[in-house]
C-alpha positions in Angstrom: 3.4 144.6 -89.5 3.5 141.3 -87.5 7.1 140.1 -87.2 5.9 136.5 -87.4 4.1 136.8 -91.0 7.3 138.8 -92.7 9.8 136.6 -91.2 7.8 133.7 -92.3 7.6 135.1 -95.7 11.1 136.5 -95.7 12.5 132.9 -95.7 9.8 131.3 -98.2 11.2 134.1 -100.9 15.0 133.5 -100.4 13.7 129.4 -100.1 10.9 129.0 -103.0 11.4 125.6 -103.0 9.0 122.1 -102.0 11.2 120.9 -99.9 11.4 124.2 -97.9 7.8 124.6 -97.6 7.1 121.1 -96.7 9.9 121.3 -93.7 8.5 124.6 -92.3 4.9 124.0 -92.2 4.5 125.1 -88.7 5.4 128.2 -89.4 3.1 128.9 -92.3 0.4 127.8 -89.8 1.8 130.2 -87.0 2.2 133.1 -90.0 -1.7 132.2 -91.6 -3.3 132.5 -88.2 -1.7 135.6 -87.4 -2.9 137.0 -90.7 -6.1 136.2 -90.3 -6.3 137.9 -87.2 -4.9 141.2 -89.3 -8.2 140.7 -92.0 -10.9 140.0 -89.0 -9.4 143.3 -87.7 -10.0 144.9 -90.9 -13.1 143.7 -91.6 -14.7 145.4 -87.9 -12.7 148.6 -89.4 -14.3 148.8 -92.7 -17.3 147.3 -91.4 -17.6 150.8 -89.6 -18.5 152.2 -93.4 -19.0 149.2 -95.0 -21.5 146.9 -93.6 -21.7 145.0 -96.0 -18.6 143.2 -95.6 -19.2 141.9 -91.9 -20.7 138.2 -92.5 -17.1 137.2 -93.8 -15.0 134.9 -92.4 -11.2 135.5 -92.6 -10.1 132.2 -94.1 -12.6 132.2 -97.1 -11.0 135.4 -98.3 -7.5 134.6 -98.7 -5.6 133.0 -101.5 -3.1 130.4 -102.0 0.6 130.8 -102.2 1.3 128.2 -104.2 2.0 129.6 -108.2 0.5 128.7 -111.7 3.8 128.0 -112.9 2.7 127.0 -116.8 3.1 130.4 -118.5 5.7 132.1 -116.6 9.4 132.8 -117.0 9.5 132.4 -112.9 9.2 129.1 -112.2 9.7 129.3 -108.3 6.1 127.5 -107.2 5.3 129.8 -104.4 3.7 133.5 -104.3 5.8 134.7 -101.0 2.9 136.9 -100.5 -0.5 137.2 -97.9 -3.1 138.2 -100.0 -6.9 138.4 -99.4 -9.7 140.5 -100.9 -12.7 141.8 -98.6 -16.2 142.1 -100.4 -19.7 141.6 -99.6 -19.1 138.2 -102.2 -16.2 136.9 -100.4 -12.9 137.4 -102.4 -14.5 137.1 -105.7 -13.7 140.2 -107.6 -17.1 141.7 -108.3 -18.2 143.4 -107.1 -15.3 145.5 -105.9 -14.2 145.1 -102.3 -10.7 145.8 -100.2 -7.4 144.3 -101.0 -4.6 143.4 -98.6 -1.2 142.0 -99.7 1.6 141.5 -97.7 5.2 140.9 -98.9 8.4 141.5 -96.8 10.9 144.6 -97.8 8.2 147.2 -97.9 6.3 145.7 -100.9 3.0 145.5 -98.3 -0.4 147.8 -99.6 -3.6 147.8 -99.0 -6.3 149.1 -101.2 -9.7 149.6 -102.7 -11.5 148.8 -106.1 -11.4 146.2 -108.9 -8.3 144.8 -110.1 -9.4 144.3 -113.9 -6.9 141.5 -115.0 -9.0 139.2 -112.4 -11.3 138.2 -115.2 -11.3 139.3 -118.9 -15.2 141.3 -118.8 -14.3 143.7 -115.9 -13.0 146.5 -117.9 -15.8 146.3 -120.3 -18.1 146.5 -117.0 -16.4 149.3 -115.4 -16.8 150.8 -118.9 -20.3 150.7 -118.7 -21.2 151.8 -115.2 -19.3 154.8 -116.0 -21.3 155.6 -118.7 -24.9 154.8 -117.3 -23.1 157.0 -114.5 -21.2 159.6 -116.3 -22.3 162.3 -114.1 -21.7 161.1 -110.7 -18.2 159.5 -111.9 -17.1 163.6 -113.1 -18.3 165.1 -110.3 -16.3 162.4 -107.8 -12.8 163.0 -110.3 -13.3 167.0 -110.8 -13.9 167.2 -106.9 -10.6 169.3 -105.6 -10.6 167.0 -103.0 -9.8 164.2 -105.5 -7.7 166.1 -107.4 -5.3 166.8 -104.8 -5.4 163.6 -103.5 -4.7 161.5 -107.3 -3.1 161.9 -110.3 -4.9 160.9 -113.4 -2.8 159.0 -116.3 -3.6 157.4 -119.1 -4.1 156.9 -122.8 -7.3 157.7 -125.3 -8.3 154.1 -127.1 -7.4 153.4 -130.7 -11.0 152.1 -131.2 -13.5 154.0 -129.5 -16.6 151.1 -128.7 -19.4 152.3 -131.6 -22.4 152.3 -128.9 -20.6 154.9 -127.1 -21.4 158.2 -127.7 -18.6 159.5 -125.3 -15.4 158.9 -126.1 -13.5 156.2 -123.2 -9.9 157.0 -121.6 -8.3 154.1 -119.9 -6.3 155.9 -116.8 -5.1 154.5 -113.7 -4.8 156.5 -110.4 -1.9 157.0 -108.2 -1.5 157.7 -104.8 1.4 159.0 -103.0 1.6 157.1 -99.1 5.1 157.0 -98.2 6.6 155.9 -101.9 5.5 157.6 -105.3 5.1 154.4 -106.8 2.6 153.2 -104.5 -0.8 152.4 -106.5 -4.3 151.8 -105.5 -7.2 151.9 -108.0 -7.3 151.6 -111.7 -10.5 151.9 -113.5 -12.1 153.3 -116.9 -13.1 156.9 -117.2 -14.6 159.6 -119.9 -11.9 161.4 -122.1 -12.4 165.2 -121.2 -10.9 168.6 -122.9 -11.2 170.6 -119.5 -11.3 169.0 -115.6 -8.8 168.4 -113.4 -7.9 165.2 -115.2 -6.6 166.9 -118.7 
């Protein structure tokens, strides 16, 4: 990880203050163009898979560090954090794309998928897709390949949706890189009775 960006961010957690922020400007500048050097790397990387993501431009993906303070216990009015999203919309959250966030202290991951409390319909959208799509989404979480690789958790609703005919399990999927904790996707599945996702 670039020294430059987690120093830079180092000091803006330890000084989440205006005043701070205002007096070091040149070094978010130094720390920003670095980091979008990091996402136009990425983008040529998964644009090796993913076409579909190579017309971006690095600066129209990221997002601000400065915090909606209104609702919050924390009242500190900066996100120390480098965030963007990478999808063939930009970083708007559908469809799904690439996540990258940044923090100092070994809080950086980088992921894939759609991060549902973005906007209030996605769950109700993933929920559909999987079922116009219930076939292809078991055979991808049966696969041993994916059940080897994630652990399925999760909890059956309390009111199943009355169009379905399937019954819906929220679950979210973990994946073990370095630290247990360390989390990538979360999406909507099928409830099943057999499967590698009992």
């Amino acid at each position: 990880m670039n020294d430059i960006i987690l120093s830079y961010l180092s000091n803006l957690e330890e000084n989440n203050n205006r005043d701070w922020y205002h007096k070091h400007k040149a070094e978010n500048k130094a720390a920003q163009i670095e980091f979008e050097e990091i996402i136009q790397m990425l983008i040529f990387e998964i644009g090796k898979f993913d076409n579909s993501i190579l017309h971006n431009n690095p600066k129209d993906l990221t997002f601000k560090l400065t915090r909606d303070t209104r609702f919050s216990h924390d009242k500190s009015p900066y996100n120390p954090t480098f965030r963007c999203h990478i999808s063939s919309a930009g970083k708007l959250p559908v469809p799904t794309g690439y996540f990258l966030s940044i923090q100092p202290w070994s809080r950086s991951f980088l992921g894939g998928g759609l991060f549902t409390d973005m906007f209030k319909d996605a769950t109700q959208k993933i929920r559909d897709y999987i079922f116009k799509n219930a076939d292809e989404f078991l055979h991808i979480v049966n696969n041993p390949d994916f059940c080897n690789t994630f652990q399925v958790m999760g909890s059956t609703l309390k009111n199943v949706p009355s169009d379905k005919k399937k019954i819906f399990q929220v679950f979210i999927f973990y994946r073990k890189i370095e630290r247990q904790d360390f989390r990538i996707f979360a999406c909507n599945g099928l409830t099943r009775t057999d499967g590698c996702y009992n």
